[in-house]
C-alpha positions as CSV (number, residue, x, y, z in Angstrom):
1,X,51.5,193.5,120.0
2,X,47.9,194.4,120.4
3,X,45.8,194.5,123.3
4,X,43.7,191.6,121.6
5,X,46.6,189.4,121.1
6,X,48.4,190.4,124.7
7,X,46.2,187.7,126.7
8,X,47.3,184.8,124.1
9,X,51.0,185.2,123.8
10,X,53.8,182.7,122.2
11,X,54.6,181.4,125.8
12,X,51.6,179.9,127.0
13,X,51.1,176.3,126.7
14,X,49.2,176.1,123.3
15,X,51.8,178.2,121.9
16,X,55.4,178.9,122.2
17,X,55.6,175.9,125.0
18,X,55.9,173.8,122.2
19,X,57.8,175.9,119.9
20,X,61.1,174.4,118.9
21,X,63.1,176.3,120.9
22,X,61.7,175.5,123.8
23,X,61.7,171.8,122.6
24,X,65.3,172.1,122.4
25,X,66.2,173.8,125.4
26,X,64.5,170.9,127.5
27,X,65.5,168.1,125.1
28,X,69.5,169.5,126.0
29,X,68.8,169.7,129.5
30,X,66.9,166.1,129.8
31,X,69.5,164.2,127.8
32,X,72.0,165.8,129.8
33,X,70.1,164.8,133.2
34,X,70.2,161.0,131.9
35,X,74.6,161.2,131.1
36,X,74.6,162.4,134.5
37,X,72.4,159.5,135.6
38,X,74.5,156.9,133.5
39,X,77.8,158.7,134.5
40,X,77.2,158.4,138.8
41,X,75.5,155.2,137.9
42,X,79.0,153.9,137.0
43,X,80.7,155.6,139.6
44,X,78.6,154.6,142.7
45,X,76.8,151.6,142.9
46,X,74.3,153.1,145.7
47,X,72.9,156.5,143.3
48,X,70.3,153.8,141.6
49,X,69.2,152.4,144.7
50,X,66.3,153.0,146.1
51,X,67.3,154.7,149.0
52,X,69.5,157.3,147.4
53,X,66.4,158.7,144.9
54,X,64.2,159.4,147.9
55,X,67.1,160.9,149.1
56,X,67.2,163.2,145.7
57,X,63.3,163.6,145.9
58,X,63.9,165.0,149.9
59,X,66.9,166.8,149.4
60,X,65.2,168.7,146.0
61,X,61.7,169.0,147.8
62,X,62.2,171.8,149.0
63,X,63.6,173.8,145.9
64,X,60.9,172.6,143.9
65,X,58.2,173.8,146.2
66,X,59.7,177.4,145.7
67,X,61.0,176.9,142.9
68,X,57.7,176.5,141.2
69,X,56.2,180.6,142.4
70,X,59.7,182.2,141.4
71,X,59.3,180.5,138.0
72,X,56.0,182.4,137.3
73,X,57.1,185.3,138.6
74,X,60.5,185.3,136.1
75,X,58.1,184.4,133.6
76,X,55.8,187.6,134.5
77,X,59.1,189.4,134.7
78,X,59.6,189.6,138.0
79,X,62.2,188.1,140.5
80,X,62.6,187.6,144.2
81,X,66.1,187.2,145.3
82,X,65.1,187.1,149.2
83,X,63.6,183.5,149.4
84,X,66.8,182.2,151.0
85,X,66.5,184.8,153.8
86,X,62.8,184.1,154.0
87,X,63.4,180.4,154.5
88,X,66.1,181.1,157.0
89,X,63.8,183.9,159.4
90,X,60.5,181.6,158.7
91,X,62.3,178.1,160.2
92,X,64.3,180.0,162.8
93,X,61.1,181.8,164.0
94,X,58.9,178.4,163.9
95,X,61.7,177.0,166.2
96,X,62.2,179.5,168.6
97,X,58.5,179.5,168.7
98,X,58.2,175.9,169.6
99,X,61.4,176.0,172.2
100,X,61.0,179.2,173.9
101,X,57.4,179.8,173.8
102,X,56.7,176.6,174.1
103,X,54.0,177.1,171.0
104,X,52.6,174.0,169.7
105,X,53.9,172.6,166.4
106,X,51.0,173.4,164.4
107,X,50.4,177.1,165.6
108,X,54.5,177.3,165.3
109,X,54.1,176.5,161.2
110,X,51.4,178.5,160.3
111,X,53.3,181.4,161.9
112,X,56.3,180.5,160.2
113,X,54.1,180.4,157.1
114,X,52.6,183.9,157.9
115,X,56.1,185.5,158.2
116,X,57.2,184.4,155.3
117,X,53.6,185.5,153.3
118,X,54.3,188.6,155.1
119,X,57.7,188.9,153.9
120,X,56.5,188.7,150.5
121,X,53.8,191.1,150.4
122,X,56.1,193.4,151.5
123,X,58.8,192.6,148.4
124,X,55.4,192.7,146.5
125,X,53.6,196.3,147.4
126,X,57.3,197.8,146.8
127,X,57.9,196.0,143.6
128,X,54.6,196.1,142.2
129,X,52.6,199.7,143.4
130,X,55.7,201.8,144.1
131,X,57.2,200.7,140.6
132,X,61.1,199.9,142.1
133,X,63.4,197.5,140.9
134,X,62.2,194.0,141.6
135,X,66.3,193.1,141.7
136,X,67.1,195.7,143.8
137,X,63.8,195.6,146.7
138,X,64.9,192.1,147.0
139,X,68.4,192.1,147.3
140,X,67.7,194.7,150.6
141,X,64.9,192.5,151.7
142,X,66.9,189.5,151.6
143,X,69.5,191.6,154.0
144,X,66.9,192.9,155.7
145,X,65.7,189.2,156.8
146,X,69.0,187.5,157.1
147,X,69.6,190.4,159.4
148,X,66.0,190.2,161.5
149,X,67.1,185.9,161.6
150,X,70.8,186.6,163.2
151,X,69.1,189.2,165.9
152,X,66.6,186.9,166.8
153,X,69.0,184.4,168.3
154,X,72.4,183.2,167.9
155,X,72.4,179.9,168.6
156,X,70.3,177.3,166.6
157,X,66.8,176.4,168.6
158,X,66.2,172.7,168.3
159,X,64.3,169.4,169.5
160,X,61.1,170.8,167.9
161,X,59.6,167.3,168.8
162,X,57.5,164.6,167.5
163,X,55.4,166.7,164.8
164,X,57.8,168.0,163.4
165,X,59.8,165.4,162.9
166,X,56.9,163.3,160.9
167,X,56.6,166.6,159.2
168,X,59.9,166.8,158.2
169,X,60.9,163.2,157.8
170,X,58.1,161.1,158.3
171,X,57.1,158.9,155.1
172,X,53.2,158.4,153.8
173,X,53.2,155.0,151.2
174,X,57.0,155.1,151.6
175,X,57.6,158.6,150.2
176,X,58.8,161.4,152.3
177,X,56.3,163.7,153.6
178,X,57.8,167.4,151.7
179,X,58.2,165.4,148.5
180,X,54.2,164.7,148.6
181,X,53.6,168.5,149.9
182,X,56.2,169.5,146.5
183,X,54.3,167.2,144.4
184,X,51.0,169.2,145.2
185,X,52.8,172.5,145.0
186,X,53.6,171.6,141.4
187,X,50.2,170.3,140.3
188,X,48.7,173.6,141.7
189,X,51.5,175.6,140.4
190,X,50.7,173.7,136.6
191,X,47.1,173.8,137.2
192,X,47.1,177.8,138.0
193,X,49.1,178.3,134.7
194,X,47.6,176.2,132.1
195,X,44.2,176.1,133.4
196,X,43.1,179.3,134.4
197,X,42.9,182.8,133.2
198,X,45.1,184.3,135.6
199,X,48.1,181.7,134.1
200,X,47.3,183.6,130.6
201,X,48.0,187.0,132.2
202,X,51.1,186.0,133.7
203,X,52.7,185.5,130.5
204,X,50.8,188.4,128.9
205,X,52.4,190.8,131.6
206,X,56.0,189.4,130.6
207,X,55.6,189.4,127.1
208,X,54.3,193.4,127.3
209,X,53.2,195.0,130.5
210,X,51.5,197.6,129.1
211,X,48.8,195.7,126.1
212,X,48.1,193.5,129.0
213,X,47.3,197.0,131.3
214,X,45.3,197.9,128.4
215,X,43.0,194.5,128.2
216,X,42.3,194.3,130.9
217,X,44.5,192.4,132.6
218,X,45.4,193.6,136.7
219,X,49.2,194.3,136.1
220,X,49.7,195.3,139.9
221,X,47.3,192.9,141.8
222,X,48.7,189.5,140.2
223,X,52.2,190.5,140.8
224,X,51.7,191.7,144.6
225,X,49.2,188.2,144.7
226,X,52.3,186.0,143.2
227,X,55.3,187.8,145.6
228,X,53.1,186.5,148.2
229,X,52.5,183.1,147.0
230,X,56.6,183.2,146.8
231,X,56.8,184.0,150.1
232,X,54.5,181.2,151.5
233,X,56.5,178.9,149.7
234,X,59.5,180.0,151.0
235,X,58.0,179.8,154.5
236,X,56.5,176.4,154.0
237,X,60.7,175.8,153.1
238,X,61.8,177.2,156.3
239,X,59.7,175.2,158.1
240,X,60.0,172.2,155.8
241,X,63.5,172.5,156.6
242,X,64.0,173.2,160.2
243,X,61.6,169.7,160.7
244,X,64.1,168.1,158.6
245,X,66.8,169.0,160.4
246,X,65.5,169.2,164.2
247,X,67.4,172.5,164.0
248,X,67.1,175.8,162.9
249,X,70.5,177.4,162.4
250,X,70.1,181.6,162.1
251,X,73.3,182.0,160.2
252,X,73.2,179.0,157.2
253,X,69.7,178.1,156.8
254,X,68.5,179.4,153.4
255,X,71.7,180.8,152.4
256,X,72.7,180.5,149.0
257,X,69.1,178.8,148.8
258,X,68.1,182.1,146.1
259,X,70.9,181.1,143.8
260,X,70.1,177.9,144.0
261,X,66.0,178.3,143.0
262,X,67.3,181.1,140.3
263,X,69.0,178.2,138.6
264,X,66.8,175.7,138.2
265,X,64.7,178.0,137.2
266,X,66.7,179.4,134.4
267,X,67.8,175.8,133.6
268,X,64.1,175.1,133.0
269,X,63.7,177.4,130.4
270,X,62.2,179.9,132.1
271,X,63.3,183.6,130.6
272,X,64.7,186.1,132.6
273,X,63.2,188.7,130.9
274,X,59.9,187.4,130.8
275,X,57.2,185.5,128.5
276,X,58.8,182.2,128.3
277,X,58.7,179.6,130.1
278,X,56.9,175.8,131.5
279,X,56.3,174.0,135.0
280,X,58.0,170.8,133.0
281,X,60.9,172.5,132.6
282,X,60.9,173.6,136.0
283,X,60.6,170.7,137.3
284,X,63.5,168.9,134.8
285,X,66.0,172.1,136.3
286,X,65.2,170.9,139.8
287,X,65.7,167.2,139.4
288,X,69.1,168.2,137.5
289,X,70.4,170.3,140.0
290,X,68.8,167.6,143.1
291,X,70.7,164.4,140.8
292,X,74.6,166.9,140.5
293,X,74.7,167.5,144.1
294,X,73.9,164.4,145.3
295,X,75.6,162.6,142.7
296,X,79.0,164.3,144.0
297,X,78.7,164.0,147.4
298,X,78.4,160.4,146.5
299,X,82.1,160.4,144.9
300,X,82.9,162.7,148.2
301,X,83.9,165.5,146.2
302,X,84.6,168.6,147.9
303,X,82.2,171.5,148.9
304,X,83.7,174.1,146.7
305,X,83.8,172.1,143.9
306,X,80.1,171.8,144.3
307,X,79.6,175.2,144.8
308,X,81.6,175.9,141.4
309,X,79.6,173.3,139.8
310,X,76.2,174.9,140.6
311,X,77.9,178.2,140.0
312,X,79.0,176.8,136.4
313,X,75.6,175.7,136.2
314,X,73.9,178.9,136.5
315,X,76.1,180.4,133.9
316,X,75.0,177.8,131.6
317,X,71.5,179.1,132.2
318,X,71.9,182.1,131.9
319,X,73.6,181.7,128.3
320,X,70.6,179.3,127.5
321,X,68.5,182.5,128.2
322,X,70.2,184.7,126.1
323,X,69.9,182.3,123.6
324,X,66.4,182.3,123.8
325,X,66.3,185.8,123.8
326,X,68.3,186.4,120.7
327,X,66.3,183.1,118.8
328,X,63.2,185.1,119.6
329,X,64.4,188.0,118.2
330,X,65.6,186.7,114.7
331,X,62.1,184.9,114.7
332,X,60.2,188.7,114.9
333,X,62.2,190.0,112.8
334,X,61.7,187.4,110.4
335,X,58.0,188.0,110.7
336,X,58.0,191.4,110.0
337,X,59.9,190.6,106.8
């Protein structure tokens, strides 16, 4: 690839977004969201009420709203595997704020939000300047903060009072508040990648670091730029969150939560080793992960077996991946024949 054609690659939306294989990948995973839909349908006569989807829409409000920064960064081929201990430190700090300090509930979020943007432009300067593995600085940073969250305090703060509790479950027009705050994370998220220029050179950077260096294109800046971004979102979920809940528990919130935002990402279509990738297909791998769980705890089946089926999940994706990456592969070679 040249530097000239580094800034337009097969990934971006008037290319390789609606290349077949993409088409395909999201066709499987959207007729396999509606047999899930038709198959809890018949088992439960509450999953189609109305109810139980702003129940899906709360409950996947969250994951969408990081969900939608960790999908350009896979797709820039990068990854942050600490959001789930960013979400946990960011809501257990906005509570302790609020209980102990006695902060008010505004000046308690945007701290929350400011640990967590903190958190990561930290993963970002050590990922992006000093050139380590993005997998590895976030795997100690998500220790590092799950570790930070458990010293804080032990025992969960709670009764954050009235603010918080229309932040977290208040409704606007009948929808829950964090669904309308993940709706405008989405647009924005859509908007920043099909409309500007900076969206371009996310996929440029994952299609080939280096032509993008060479055109131009600020290979260290966006990255560090979009680890922050991930870390706001992930401190907009720990607060998000902790409203929700009225609590902030140091030792579960946001565990797992990485896992859980990996997948829906891969699920998407979104390549794990970079260039590839939409905010549709994002947001499909969310609603099918949101409709699963809730569609089991509906027929009361068992935490583990949840667990296994997100696990099995995430295998799936990751074998979707690979078959993206070996499609693309036959395709250049086929070009250069």
């Amino acid at each position: 690839m040249t530097a000239t054609t580094a800034t337009t690659p097969a990934g971006t939306a008037k290319g390789g977004g609606r290349n077949l294989l993409d088409l395909a990948l999201r066709s499987a995973l959207l007729i396999g969201l509606i047999l899930m839909v038709v198959f809890f349908t018949a088992q439960s006569d509450l999953f189609l009420t109305t109810g139980n989807i702003k129940n899906i829409a709360l409950s996947s409000a969250v994951l969408l709203i990081v969900a939608v920064p960790q999908a350009l960064l896979v797709i820039m081929g990068y990854v942050d595997l600490s959001v789930g201990s960013a979400v946990g430190l960011a809501g257990v700090i906005t509570g302790l704020l609020i209980v102990d300090q006695h902060w008010s509930w505004g000046a308690a979020v945007l701290a929350g939000l400011a640990v967590g943007t903190l958190g990561g432009l930290v993963n970002g300067v050590l990922v992006a300047y000093t050139k380590l593995s993005p997998i590895i600085v976030t795997l100690g940073t998500l220790q590092l903060y799950r570790g930070i969250t458990q010293f804080l305090r032990d025992d969960p703060p709670s009764d954050f009072g009235q603010g918080m509790a229309l932040l977290g479950r208040g409704l606007y027009l009948g929808v829950p508040v964090p669904v309308w705050i993940a709706v405008l994370v989405f647009a924005l998220g859509a908007l920043f990648l099909y409309g500007t220029a900076s969206g371009r050179h996310v996929y440029a950077i994952g299609v080939n670091t280096e032509a993008a260096y060479l055109s131009g294109v600020a290979t260290k800046r966006l990255p560090l730029v979009l680890y922050g971004v991930i870390g706001l979102a992930a401190g907009l979920g720990g607060v998000l969150y902790a409203a929700r809940l009225d609590s902030a528990p140091p030792g579960t919130l946001g565990v797992g939560f990485e896992l859980e935002v990996l997948t829906a990402v891969l699920l998407g279509g979104v390549a794990f080793s970079g260039g590839r990738g939409t905010m549709f297909g994002v947001l499909l791998g969310v609603i099918f992960l949101g409709v699963l769980r809730n569609g089991m705890t509906l027929m009361n089946v068992p935490y583990f077996a949840q667990a296994m089926a997100t696990g099995a999940a995430l295998v799936i994706a990751a074998g979707l991946d690979e078959l993206g990456r070996r499609a693309g592969m036959v395709r250049r070679v086929i070009r250069r024949t």
